[in-house]
C-alpha positions in Angstrom: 20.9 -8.0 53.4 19.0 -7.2 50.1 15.5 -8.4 49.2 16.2 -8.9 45.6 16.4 -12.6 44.5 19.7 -13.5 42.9 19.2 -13.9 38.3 20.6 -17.0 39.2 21.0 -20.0 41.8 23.4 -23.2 41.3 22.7 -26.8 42.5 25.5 -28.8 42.8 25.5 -32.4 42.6 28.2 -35.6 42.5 27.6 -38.7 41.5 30.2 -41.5 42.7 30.4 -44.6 40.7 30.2 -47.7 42.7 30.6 -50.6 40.4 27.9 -52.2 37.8 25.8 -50.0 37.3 25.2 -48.4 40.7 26.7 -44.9 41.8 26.1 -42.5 44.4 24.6 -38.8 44.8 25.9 -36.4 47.2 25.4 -33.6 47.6 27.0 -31.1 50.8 25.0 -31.4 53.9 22.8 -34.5 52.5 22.4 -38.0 53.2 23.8 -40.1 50.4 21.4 -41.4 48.0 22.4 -44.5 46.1 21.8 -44.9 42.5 21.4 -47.4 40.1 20.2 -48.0 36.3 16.5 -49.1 36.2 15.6 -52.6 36.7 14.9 -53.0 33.1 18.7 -52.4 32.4 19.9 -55.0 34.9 19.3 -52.4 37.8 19.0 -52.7 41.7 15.0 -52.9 42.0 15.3 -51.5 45.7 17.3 -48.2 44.7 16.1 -45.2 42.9 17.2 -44.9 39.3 17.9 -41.2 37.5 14.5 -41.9 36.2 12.9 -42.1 38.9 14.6 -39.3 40.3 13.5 -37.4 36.5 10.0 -37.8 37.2 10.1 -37.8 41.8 12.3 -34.0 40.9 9.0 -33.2 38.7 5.8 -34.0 40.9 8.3 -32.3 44.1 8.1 -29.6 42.1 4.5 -29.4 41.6 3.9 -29.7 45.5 6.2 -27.4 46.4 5.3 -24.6 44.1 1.8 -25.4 44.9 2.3 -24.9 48.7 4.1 -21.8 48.3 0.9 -20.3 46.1 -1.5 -21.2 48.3 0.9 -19.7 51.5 1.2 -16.7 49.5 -2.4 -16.2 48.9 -3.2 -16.9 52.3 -5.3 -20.2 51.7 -5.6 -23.1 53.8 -4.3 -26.6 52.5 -5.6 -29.5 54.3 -3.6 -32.3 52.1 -2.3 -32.4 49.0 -0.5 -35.5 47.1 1.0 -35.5 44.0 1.3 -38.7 41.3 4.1 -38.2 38.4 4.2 -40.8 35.8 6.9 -40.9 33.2 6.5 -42.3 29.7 10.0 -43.2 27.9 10.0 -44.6 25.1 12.3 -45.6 22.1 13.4 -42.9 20.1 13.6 -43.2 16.4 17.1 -42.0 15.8 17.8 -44.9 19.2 18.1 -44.4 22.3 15.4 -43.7 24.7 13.5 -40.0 25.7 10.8 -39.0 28.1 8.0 -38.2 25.6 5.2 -37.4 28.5 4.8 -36.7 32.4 1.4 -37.3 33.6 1.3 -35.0 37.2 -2.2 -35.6 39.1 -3.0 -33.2 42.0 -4.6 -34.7 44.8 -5.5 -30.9 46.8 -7.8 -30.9 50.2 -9.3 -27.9 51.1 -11.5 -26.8 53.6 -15.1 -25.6 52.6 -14.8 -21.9 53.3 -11.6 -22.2 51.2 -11.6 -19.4 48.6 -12.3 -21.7 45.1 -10.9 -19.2 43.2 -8.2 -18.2 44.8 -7.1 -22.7 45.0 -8.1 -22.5 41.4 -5.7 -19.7 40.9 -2.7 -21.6 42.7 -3.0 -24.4 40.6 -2.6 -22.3 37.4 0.1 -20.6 39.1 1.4 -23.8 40.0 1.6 -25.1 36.1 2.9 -21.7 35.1 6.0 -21.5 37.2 7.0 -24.9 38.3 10.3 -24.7 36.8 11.5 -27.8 36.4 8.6 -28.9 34.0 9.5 -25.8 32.2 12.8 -26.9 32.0 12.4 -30.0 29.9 11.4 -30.9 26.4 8.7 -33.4 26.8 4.8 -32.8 27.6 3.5 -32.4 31.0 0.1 -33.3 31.0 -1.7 -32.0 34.8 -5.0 -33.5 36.3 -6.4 -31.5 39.2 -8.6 -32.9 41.8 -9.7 -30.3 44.6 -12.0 -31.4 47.3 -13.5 -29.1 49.8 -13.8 -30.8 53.6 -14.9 -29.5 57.1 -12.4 -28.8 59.1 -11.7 -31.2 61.3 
């Protein structure tokens, strides 16, 4: 087996309509995940809407690729927590567009924990988390890194 990572990877997805304005995602080897429109557009208020989805696939991003830099550089993570808000609004030509994504990084670390080296991860983190590079609207990042004794 090589070590070279593939130029590219697919992820493939299906989305079943159910009736209304509800639907399905599947995807091989995954639970179902139902779908439906937001509840402002007459959705389910229980079920997660590509919206939410839009802004969850974001902030999953962020704590991923954050949990990989810090494994990669050795560094300890007592918790971390991230918060995505998504900002759609109306566009002028109509419709609607995701204009901002606020991500806040909640990041515990313990008090020997090389600052640098978290600081580091977190601008790694922004660099390569590729699905906010993947999208046209801002992404805005607050970081909030507390050291604690290990308990």
């Amino acid at each position: 087996m090589s070590d070279k990572s593939p130029d590219s990877l697919d992820f493939n997805v299906e989305v079943i309509w159910t009736g209304g304005k509800e639907g399905t995602v599947t995807l091989e080897d995954k639970p179902p995940l139902p779908l439906s429109s937001p509840v402002f557009w007459d959705g389910k208020p229980d079920v997660y809407s590509p919206h939410d989805l839009f802004v969850s696939a974001i902030s999953g991003c962020y704590i991923t690729t954050f949990a990989s830099m810090m494994s990669r550089m050795k560094q300890p993570l007592h918790a971390h927590k991230v918060s995505g808000q998504g900002i759609l609004s109306k566009h002028p030509e109509g419709g609607w567009d995701f204009t901002d994504i606020y991500i806040t990084m909640d990041i515990t670390v313990p008090k020997d924990a090389n600052m640098s080296q978290v600081k580091r991860a977190v601008e790694l983190t922004e660099k390569y988390c590729h699905i906010s590079r993947s999208i046209l609207c801002k992404v805005h990042i607050t970081t909030n890194i507390q050291q604690q004794d290990q308990t």
